[in-house]
C-alpha positions as CSV (number, residue, x, y, z in Angstrom):
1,X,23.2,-29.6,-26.4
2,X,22.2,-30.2,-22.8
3,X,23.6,-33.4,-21.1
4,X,21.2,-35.9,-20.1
5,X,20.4,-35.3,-16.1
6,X,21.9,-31.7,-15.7
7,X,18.1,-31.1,-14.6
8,X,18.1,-33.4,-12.3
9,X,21.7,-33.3,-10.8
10,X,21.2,-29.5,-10.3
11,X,17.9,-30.4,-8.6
12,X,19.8,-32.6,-6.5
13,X,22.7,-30.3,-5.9
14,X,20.2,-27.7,-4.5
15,X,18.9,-30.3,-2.2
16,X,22.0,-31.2,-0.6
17,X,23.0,-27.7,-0.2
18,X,19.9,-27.1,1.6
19,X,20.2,-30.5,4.1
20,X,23.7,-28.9,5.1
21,X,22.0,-25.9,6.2
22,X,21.3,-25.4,9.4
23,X,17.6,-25.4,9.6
24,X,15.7,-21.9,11.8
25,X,12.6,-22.2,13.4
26,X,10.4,-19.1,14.1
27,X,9.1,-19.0,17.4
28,X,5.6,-18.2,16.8
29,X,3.6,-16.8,18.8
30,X,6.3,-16.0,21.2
31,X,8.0,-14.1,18.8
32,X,6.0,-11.9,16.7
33,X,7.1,-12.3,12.6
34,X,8.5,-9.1,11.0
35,X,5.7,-8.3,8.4
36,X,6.1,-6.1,5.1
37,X,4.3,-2.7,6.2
38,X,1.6,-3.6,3.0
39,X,0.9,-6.7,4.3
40,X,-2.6,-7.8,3.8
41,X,-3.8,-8.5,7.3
42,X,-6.9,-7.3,7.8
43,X,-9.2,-4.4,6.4
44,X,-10.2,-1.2,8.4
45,X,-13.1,0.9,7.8
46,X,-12.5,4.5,8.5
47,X,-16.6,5.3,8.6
48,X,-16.3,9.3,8.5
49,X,-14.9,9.0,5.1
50,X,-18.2,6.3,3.7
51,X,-20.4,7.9,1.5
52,X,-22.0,4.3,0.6
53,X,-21.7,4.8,-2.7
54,X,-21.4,0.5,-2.9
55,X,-18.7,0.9,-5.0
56,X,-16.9,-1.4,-2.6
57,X,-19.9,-4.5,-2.3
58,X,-20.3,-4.1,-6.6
59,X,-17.0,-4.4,-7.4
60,X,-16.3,-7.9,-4.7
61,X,-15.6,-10.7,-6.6
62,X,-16.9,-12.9,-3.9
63,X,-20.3,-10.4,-2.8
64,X,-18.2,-10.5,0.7
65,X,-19.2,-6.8,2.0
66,X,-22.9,-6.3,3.7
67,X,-23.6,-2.7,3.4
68,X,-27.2,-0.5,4.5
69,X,-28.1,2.4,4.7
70,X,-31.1,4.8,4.6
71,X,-31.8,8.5,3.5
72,X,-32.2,11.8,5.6
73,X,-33.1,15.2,5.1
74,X,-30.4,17.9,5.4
75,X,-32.2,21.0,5.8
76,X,-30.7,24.0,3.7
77,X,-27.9,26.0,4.5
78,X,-29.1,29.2,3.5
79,X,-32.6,30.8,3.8
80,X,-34.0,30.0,0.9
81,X,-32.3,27.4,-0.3
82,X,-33.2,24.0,-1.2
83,X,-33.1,20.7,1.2
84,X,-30.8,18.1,0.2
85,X,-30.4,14.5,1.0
86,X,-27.8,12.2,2.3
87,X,-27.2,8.5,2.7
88,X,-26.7,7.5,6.4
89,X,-24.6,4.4,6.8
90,X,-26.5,1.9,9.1
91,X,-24.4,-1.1,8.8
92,X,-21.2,-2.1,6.8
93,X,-19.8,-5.9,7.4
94,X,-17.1,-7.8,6.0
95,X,-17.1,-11.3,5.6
96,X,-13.2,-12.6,6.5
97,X,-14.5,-16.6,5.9
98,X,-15.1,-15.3,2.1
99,X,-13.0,-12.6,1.2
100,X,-9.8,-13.7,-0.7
101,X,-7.7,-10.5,0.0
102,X,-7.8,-8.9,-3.4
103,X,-7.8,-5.7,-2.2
104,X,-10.2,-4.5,-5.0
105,X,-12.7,-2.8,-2.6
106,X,-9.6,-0.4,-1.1
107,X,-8.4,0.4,-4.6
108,X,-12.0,1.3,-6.1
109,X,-12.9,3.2,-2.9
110,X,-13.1,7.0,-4.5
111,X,-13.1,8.5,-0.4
112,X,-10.5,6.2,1.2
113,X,-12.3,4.5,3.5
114,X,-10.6,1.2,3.3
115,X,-7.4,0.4,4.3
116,X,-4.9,-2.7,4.6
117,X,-3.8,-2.9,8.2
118,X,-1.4,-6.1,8.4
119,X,-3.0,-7.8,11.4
120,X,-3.5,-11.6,10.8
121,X,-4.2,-13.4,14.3
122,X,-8.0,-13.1,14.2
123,X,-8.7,-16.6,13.3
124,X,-12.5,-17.9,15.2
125,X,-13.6,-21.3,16.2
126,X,-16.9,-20.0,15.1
127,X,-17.0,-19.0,11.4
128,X,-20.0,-16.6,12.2
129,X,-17.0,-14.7,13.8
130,X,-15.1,-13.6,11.1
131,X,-18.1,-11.4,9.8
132,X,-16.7,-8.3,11.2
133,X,-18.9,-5.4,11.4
134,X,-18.3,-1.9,10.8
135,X,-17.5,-0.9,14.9
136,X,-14.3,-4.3,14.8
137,X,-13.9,-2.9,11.0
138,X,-13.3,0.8,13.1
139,X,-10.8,-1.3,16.0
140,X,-8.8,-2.1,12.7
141,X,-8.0,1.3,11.8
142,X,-5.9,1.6,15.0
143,X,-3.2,-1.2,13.3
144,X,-3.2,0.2,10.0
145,X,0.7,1.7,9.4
146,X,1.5,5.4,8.5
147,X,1.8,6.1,4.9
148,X,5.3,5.4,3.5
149,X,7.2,8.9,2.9
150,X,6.8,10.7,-0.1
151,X,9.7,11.1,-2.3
152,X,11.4,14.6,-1.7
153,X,11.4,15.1,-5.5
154,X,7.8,14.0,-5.9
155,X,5.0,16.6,-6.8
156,X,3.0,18.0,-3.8
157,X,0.0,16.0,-3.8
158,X,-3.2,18.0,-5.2
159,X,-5.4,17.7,-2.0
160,X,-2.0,18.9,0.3
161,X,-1.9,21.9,-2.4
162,X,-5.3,23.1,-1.6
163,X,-5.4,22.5,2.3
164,X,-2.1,24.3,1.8
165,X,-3.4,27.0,0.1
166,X,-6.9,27.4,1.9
167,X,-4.8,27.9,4.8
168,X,-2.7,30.6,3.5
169,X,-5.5,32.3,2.1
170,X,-7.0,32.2,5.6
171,X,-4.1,33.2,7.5
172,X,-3.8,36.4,4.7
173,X,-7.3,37.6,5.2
174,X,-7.1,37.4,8.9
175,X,-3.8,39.4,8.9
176,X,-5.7,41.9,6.5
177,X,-8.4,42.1,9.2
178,X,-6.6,42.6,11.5
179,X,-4.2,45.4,9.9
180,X,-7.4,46.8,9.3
181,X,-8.6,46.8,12.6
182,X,-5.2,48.2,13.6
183,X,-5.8,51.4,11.7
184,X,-9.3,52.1,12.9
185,X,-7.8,52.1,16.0
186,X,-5.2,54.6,15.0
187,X,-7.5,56.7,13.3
188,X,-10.3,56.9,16.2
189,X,-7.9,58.1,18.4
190,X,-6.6,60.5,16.2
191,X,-9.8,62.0,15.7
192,X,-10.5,61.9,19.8
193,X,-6.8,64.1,20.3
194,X,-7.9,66.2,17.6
195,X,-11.8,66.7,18.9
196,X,-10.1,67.6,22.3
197,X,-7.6,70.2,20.9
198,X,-10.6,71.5,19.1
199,X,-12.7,71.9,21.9
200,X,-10.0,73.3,24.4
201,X,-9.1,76.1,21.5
202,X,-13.0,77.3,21.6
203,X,-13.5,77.6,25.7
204,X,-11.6,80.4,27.0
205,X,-12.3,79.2,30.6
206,X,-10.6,76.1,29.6
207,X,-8.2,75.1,32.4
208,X,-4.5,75.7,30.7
209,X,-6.2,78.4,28.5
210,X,-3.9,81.9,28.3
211,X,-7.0,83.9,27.9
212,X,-8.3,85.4,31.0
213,X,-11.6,84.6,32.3
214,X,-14.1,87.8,31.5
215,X,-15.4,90.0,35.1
216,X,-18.6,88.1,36.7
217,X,-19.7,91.5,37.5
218,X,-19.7,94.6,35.8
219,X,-17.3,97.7,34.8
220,X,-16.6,99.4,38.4
């Protein structure tokens, strides 16, 4: 059975162990504070990778993220082929003064177009400010840290598997073209010595022919 106060003695125990501590200050902003890598700073909009799907704006839970965008034309790739279209991204905002840092927008993202970057001093004395649109969203990709190392043990990731193996398909048909090439090469002259040959065997008057040349005039 507990005894009465051991709450509150241990409460006051942690107390005075604390009072006797000597007490650090941060000096901020002189001295920058040692953030986790994922900190949540600050998100960055890598644009190449948008597809404005709006994944992103329907899945806020505060409706933070402005996104439009209209519809061109691509023309087809291959005579007769068909034209296809494509959503052009034409603005994509953020809305730091609303967004509570969730992070649901970077983990529904199918293309990876958001990331965390952990940049925090971009406070505003005008809350209009901290609407960032996609070209500050683009300044923020410069801050955003390296992806931590994969484990050595880990499985190769599937899209490193591909690149890897696009490229070594590549790099094997080039070599095959090239060994190709190679042997054309070979062959064509071989076919030039051998036209040569041929052609010095069937002119007498060849110059490093044995057979004498025939009389220009007749018998005497």
């Amino acid at each position: 059975m507990p005894i009465p106060g051991s709450g509150l003695a241990k409460g006051l125990a942690v107390t005075l162990r604390t009072m006797t501590k000597r007490s650090h200050t941060a000096q901020y902003p002189e001295v920058q504070p040692q953030l986790p890598p994922r900190s949540r700073g600050v998100i960055g909009l890598f644009e190449e990778n948008c597809t404005v799907c709006m994944l992103c704006a329907r899945e806020c839970p505060d409706w933070c993220i402005y996104i439009d965008s209209h519809k061109e034309t691509v023309p087809a790739a291959a005579p007769g082929g068909r034209e296809r279209s494509r959503n052009v991204l034409d603005r994509f905002a953020i809305d730091f003064s609303l967004c509570m840092y969730c992070g649901i927008c970077i983990e529904v993202c199918p293309f990876d177009a958001l990331f965390w970057s952990p940049e925090f001093e971009y406070a505003e004395t005008d809350i209009h400010e901290l609407t960032h649109e996609r070209d500050k969203l683009r300044e923020w990709m410069w801050t955003v840290p390296a992806p931590p190392a994969l484990d050595p043990a880990a499985e190769e990731p599937k899209e490193v598997a591909a690149a890897r193996k696009a490229v070594e398909k590549a790099e094997a048909a080039a070599a095959a073209a090239a060994a190709a090439a190679a042997t054309a090469t070979e062959a064509g002259g071989t076919d030039a010595n051998a036209t040569e040959a041929g052609a010095t065997d069937a002119d007498p008057g060849a110059p490093g022919s044995d057979t004498p040349d025939a009389p220009a005039g007749g018998t005497a």
